[in-house]
C-alpha positions as CSV (number, residue, x, y, z in Angstrom):
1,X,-12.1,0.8,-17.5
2,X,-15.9,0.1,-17.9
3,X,-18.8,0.4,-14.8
4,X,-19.5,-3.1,-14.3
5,X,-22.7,-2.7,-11.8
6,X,-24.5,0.2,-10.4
7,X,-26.6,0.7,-6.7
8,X,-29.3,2.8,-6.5
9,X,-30.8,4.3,-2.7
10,X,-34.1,6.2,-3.6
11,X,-34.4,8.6,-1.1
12,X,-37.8,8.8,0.1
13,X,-38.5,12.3,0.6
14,X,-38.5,13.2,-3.0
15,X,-39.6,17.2,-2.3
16,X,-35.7,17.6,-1.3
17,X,-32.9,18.2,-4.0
18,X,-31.1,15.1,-3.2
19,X,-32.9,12.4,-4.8
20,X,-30.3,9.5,-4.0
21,X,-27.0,7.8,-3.4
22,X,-25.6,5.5,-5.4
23,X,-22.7,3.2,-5.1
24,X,-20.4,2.3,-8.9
25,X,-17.8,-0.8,-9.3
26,X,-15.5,-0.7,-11.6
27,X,-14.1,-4.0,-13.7
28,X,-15.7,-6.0,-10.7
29,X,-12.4,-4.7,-8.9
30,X,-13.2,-1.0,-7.4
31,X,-16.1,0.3,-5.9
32,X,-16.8,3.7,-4.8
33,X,-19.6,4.4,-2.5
34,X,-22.0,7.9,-1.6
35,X,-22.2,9.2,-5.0
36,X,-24.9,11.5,-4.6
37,X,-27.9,11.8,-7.4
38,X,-29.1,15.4,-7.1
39,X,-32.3,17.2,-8.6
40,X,-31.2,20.3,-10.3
41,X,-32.3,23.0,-12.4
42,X,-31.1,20.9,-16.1
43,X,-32.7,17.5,-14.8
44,X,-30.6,15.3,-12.3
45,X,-27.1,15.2,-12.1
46,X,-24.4,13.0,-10.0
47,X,-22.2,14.9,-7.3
48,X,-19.2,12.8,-6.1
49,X,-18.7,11.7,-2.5
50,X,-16.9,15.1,-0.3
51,X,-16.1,15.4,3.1
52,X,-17.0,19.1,5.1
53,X,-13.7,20.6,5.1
54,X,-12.0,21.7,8.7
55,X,-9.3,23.8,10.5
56,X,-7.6,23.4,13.7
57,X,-8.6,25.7,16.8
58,X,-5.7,28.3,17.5
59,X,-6.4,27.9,21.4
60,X,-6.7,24.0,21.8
61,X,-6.3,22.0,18.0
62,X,-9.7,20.6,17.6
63,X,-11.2,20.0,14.6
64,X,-13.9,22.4,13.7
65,X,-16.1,22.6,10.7
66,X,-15.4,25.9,8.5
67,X,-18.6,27.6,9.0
68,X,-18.0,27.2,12.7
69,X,-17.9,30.4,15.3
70,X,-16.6,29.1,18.0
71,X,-14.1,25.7,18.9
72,X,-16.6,23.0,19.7
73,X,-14.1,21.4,22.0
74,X,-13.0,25.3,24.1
75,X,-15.4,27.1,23.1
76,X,-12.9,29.8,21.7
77,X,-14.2,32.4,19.3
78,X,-12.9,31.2,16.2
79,X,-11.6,33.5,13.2
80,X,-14.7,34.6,10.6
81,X,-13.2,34.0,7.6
82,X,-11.0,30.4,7.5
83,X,-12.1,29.3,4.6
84,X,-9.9,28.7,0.8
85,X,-11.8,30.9,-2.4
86,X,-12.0,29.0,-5.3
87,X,-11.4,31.4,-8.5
88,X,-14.6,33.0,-8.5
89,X,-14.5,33.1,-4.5
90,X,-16.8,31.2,-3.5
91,X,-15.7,29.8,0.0
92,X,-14.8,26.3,-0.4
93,X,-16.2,23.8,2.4
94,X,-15.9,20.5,0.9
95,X,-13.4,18.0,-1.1
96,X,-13.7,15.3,-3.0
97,X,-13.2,11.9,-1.8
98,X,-12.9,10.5,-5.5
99,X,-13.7,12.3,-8.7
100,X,-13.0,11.5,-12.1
101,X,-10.4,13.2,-14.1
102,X,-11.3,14.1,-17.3
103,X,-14.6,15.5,-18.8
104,X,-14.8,12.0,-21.1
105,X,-14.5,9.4,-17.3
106,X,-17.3,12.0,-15.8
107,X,-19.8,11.6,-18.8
108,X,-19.5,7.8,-18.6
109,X,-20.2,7.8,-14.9
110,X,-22.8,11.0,-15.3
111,X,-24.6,9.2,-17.9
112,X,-24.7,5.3,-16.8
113,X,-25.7,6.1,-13.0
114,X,-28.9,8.4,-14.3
115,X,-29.6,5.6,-17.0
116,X,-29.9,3.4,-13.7
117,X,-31.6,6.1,-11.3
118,X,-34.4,6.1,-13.8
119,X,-34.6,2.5,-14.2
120,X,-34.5,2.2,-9.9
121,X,-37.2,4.7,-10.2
122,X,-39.4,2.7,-12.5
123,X,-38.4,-0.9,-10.7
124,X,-39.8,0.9,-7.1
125,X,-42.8,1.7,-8.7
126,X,-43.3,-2.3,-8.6
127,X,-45.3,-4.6,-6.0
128,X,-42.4,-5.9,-3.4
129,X,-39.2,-3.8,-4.2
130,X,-36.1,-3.9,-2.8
131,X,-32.8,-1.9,-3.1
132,X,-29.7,-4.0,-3.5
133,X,-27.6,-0.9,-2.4
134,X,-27.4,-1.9,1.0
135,X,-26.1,-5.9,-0.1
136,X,-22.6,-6.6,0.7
137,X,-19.9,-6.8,-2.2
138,X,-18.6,-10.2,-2.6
């Protein structure tokens, strides 16, 4: 399996931690979008697209995000502490979408999209720029 093209979206408020998305196909076959490129204490790093988790209000069965006090559909007091603890137990409010499997697939795509982050950063420094990660995929 080999990235075949890269996306870059510069975000333009640099002074926040999220510096980008980015979008990677794979063998011209497989893309997956809302990888996010993110500032962090070791130089930048890619975070793979999540959704906020949920549960269901006991009173009337809407959706409601984790951190949520109260049902935004009843208004019912929801209970504090709904959230799954990962090992160290740290509450866990997102999942992954797509992720890679193995420590060797997330190098590849760790290394290739910040190869290409810095090379969107450099191309954006240029008269007339344009992203191509809002074109369509053929």
């Amino acid at each position: 399996m080999q990235i075949t093209e890269v996306r870059i979206k510069l975000m333009e408020d640099s002074d926040d931690r999220l510096q980008g998305f980015c979008s990677i196909t794979f063998d011209d076959s497989f893309v997956v979008r809302d990888l996010k490129i993110i500032e962090g204490s070791s130089g930048p790093f890619v975070a793979m697209p999540s959704r906020k988790l949920t549960s269901h209000c006991p009173q009337c069965g809407c959706k409601n995000h984790l951190k949520a006090g109260f049902c935004n559909q009843c208004g019912t007091r929801l209970k504090e502490d709904r959230t799954i603890r990962d090992p160290e137990g740290r509450a866990k409010l997102y999942a992954d979408i797509a992720h890679p499997i193995n420590s060797a697939c997330r190098e590849m795509i760790q290394n290739r999209v910040i190869a290409e982050y810095r090379s969107e950063l450099e191309r954006a420094k240029q008269p007339g720029y344009v992203s191509k990660y809002d074109d369509d995929y053929d």
